[in-house]
BALOBA-1460 file (C-alpha; in Angstrom, 3 decimals):
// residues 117
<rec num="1" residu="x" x="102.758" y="81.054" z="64.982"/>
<rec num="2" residu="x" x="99.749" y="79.031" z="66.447"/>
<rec num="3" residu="x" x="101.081" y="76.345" z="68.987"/>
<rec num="4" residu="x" x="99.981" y="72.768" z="67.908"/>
<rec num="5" residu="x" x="101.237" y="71.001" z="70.546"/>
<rec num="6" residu="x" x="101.830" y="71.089" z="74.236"/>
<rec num="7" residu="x" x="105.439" y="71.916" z="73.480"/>
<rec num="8" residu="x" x="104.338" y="74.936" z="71.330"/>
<rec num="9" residu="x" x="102.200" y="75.883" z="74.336"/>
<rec num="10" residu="x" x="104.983" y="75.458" z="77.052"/>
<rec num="11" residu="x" x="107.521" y="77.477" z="74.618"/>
<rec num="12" residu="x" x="104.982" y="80.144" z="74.048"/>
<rec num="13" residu="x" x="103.897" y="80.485" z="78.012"/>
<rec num="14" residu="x" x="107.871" y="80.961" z="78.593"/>
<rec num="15" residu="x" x="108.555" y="83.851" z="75.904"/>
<rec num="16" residu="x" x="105.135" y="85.471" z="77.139"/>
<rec num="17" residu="x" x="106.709" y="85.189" z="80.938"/>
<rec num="18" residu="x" x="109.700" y="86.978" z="79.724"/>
<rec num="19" residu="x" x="107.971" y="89.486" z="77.954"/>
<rec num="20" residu="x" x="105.751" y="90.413" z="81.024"/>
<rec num="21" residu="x" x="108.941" y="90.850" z="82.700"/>
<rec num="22" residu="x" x="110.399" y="92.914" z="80.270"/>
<rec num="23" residu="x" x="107.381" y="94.751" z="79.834"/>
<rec num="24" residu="x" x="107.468" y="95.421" z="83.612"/>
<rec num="25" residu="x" x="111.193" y="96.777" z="83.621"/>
<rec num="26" residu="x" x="110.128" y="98.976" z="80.819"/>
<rec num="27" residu="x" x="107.153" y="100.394" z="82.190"/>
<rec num="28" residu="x" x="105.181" y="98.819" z="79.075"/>
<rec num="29" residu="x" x="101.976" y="98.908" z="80.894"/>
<rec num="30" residu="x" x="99.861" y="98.023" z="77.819"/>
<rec num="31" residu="x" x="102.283" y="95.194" z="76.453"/>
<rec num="32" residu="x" x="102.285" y="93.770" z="79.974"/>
<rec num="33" residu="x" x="98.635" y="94.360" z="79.809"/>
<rec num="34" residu="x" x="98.607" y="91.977" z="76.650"/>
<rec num="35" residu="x" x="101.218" y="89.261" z="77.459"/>
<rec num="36" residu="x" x="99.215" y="88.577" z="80.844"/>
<rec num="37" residu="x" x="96.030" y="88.095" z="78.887"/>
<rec num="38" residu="x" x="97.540" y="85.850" z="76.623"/>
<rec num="39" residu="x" x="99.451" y="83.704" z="79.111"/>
<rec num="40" residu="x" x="96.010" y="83.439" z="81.038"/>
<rec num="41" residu="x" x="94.619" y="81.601" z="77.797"/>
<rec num="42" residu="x" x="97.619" y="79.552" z="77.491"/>
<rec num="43" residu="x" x="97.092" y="78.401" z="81.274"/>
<rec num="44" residu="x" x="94.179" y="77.692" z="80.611"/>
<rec num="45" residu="x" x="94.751" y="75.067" z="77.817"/>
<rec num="46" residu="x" x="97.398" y="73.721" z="80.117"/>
<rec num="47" residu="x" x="95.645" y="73.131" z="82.883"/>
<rec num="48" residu="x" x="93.625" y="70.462" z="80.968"/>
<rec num="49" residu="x" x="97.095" y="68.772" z="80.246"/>
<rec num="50" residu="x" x="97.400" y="65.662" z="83.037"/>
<rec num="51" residu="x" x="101.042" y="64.479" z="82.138"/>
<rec num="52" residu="x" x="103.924" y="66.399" z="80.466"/>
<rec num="53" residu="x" x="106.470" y="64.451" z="78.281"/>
<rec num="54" residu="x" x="110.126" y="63.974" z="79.515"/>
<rec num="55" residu="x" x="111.938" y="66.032" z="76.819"/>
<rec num="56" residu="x" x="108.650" y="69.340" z="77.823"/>
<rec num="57" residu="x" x="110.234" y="68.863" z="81.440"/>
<rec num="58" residu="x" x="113.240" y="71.307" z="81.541"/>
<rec num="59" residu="x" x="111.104" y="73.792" z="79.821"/>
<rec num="60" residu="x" x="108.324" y="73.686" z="82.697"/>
<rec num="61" residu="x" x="111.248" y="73.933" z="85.407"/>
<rec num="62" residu="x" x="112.342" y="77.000" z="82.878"/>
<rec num="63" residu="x" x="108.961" y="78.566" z="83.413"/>
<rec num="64" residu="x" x="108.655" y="77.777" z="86.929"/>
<rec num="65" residu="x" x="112.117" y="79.429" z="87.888"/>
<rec num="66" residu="x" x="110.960" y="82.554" z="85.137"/>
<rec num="67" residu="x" x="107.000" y="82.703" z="86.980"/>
<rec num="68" residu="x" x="109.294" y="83.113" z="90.390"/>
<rec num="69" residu="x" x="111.961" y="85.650" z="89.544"/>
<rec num="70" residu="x" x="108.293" y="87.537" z="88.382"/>
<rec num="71" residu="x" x="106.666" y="87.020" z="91.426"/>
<rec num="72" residu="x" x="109.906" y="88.113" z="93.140"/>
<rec num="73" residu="x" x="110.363" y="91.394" z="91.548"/>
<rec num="74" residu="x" x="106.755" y="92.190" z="91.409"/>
<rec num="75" residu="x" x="106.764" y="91.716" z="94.873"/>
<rec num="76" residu="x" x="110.078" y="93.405" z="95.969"/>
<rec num="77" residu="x" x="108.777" y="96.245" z="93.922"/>
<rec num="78" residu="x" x="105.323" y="96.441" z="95.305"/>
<rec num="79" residu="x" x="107.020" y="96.188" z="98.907"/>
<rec num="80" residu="x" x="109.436" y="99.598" z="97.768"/>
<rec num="81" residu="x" x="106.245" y="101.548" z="96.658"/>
<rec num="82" residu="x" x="104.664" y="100.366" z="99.900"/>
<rec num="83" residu="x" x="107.541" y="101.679" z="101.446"/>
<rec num="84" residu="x" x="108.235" y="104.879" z="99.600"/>
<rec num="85" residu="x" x="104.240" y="105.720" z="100.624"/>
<rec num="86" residu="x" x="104.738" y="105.466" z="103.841"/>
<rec num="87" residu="x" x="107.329" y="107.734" z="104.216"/>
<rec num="88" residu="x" x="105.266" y="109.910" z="102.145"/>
<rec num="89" residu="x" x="102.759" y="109.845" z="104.689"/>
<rec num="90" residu="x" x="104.556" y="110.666" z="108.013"/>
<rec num="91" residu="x" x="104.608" y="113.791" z="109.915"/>
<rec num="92" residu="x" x="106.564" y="116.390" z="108.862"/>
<rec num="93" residu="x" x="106.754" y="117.838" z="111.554"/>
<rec num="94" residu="x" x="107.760" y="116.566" z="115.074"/>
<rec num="95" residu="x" x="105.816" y="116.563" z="118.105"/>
<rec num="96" residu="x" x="106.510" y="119.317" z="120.637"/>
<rec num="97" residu="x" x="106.503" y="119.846" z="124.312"/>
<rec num="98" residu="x" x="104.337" y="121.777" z="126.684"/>
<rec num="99" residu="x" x="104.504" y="123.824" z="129.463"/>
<rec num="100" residu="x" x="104.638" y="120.917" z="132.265"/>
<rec num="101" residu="x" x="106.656" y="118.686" z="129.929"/>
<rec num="102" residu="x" x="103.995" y="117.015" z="128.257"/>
<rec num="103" residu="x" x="103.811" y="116.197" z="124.171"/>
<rec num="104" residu="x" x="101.217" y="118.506" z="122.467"/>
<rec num="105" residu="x" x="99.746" y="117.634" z="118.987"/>
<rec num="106" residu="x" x="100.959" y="119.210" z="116.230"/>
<rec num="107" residu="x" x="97.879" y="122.041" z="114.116"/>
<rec num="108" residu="x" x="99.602" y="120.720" z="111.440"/>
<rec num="109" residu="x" x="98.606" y="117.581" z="109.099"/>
<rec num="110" residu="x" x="101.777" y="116.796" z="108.130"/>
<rec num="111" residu="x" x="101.527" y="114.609" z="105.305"/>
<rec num="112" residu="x" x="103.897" y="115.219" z="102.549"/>
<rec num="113" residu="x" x="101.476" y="114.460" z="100.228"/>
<rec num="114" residu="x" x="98.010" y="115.800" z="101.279"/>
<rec num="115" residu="x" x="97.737" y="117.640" z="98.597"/>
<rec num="116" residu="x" x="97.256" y="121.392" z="100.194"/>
<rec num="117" residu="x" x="99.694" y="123.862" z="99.881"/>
């Protein structure tokens, strides 16, 4: 279906933000690949809209509230991956103590994931 009027263009931005969501949650790389590209065109027609009709304004509070819980798990789940690399990345091993108490650094890299054996 080819949207025909802002309407058609708000409804169609909303289904594409739920796709990229569900897209996400599925690990649909490609399909989210798509449904961003295609709500990029749509915000761009938009954008060129100055005033939205009464009955169009639920659906852009719809698609505000659905662009947020997007932004909130993209960033909740970019935040875990930051998190789950950094743990990746500590020392596996803990410092240990000399002769006249003091810390000596450890021979050993320690990363979990530096790749040597």
């Amino acid at each position: 279906m080819t949207p025909k009027s802002t309407h058609d263009y708000l409804v169609r931005l909303r289904d594409l933000i739920l796709l990229e969501r569900h897209c996400a949650v599925h690990l649909d790389m490609e399909g989210m690949a798509k449904a961003v590209q295609s709500k990029e065109a749509i915000v761009k027609i938009l954008a060129h809209i100055k005033a939205v009709d009464e009955e169009d304004k639920p659906i852009t509070r719809e698609i505000r509230d659905e662009n947020r819980r997007n932004a909130f798990l993209f960033k909740s789940t970019l935040g875990w991956i930051r998190g789950t690399m950094e743990f990746f990345g500590q020392k596996t091993v803990t410092s240990t103590y000399g002769a006249q108490a003091n810390t000596i650094a450890s021979q050993i890299n320690g990363r979990l994931l530096s790749g040597q054996v």
